[in-house]
C-alpha positions in Angstrom: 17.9 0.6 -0.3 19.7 -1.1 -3.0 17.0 -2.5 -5.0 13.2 -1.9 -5.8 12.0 -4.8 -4.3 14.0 -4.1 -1.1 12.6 -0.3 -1.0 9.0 -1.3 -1.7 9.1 -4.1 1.0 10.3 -1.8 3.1 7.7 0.4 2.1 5.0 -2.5 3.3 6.6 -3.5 6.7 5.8 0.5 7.8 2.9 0.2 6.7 2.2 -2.7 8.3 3.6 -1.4 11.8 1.2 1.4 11.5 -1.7 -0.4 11.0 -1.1 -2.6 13.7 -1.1 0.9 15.9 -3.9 1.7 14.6 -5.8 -1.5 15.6 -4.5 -0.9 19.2 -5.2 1.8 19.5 -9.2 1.6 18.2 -9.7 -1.2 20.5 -9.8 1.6 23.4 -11.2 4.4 21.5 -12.4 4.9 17.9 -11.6 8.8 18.7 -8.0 8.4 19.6 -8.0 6.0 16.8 -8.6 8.6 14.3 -5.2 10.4 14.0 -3.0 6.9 13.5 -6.2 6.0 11.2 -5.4 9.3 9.3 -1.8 8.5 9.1 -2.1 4.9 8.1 -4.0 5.9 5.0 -2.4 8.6 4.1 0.8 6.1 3.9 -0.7 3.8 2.2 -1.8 6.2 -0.3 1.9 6.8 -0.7 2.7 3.9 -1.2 -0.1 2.8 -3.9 1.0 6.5 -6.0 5.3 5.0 -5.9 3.8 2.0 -7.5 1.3 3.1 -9.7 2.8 6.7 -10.7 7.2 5.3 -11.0 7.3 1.7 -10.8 4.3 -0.1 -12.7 5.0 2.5 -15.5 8.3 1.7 -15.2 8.3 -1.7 -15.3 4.7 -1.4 -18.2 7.2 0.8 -20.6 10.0 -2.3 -19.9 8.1 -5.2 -20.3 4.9 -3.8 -22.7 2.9 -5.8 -19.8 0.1 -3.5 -19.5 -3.0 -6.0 -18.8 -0.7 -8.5 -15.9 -0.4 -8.0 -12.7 0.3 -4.4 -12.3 -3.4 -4.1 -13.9 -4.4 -6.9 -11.7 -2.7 -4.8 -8.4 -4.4 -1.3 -9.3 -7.5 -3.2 -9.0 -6.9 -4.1 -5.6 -5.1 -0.7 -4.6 -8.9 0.2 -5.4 -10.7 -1.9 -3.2 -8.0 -1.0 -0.3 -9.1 2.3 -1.2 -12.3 2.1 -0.5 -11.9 0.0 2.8 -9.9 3.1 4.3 -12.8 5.3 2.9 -14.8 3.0 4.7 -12.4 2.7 8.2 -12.3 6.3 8.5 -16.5 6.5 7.7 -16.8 4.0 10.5 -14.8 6.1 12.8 -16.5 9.2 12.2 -19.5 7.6 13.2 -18.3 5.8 16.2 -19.6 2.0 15.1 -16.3 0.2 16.9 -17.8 -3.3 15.2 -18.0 -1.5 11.4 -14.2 -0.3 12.0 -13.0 -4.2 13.3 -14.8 -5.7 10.2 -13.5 -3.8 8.0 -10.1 -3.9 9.2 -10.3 -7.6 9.2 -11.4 -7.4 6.1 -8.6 -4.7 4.9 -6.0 -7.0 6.6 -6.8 -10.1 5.1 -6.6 -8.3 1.4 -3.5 -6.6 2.7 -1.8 -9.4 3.0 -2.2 -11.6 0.3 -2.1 -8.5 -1.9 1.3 -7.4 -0.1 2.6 -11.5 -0.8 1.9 -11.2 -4.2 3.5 -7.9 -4.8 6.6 -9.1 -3.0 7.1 -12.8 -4.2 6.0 -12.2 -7.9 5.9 -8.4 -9.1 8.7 -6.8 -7.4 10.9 -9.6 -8.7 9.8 -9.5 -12.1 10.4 -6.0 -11.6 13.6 -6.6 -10.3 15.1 -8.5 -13.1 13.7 -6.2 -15.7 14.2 -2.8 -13.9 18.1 -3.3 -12.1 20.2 -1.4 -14.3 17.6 1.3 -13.4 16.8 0.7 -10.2 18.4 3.5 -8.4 16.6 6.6 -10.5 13.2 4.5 -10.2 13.8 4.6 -6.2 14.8 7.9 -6.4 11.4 8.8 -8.0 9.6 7.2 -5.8 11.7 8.6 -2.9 11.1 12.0 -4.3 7.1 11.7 -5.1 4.9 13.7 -4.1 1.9 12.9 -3.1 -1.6 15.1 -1.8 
């Protein structure tokens, strides 16, 4: 990937494919659903830690934005966070219509959430984080994350 925006898009369109597995698969079976369930938020949880651990700092120690929109996009990695809790609560106790709300629900924030990253953020980021663009995505290549 040549720039941060590209990576972290990137970054959102797996995520995305994997939750759309997910979906399929819990509309048979909230059981078989749990593995790809698993998966799903264990990538997104990757995905929230290259933001909020390399590039918002990044991009905070840049700009001295602290209180903008990567404060405004921790806030809802938070809620996202708790959705998944919820999604994987749901399948553990086999309630199929808890599971579809909430993923409604997760999908809906997802995607404005995911819009807003990638039209505004990762473009400001963009023009104030090129020249170091390739160590930032190497960071976030290289996180690890438990």
């Amino acid at each position: 990937m040549s720039s941060i925006k590209d990576y972290l898009t990137n970054d959102h369109r797996q995520c995305d494919e994997i939750f759309a597995q997910m979906e399929a698969k819990a509309a048979s079976s909230l059981t078989d659903a749990k593995e790809i369930t698993q998966e799903f938020v264990k990538d997104m949880e990757r995905h929230f830690q290259r933001e909020e651990r390399v590039m918002f700092l990044e991009f905070e120690n840049k700009t001295g934005m602290t209180q903008g929109p990567t404060e405004m996009m921790r806030q809802e990695h938070t809620q996202m966070r708790n959705l998944m809790s919820q999604l994987l609560e749901a399948i553990e106790n086999n309630n199929k219509d808890k599971f579809f709300g909430l993923s409604e629900t997760l999908m809906i924030l997802l995607q404005q959430h995911n819009m807003k990253e990638e039209q505004m953020l990762y473009s400001m980021a963009q023009q104030h984080l090129s020249a170091e663009a390739p160590r930032i995505i190497e960071m976030m290549d290289s996180l690890i994350v438990e």
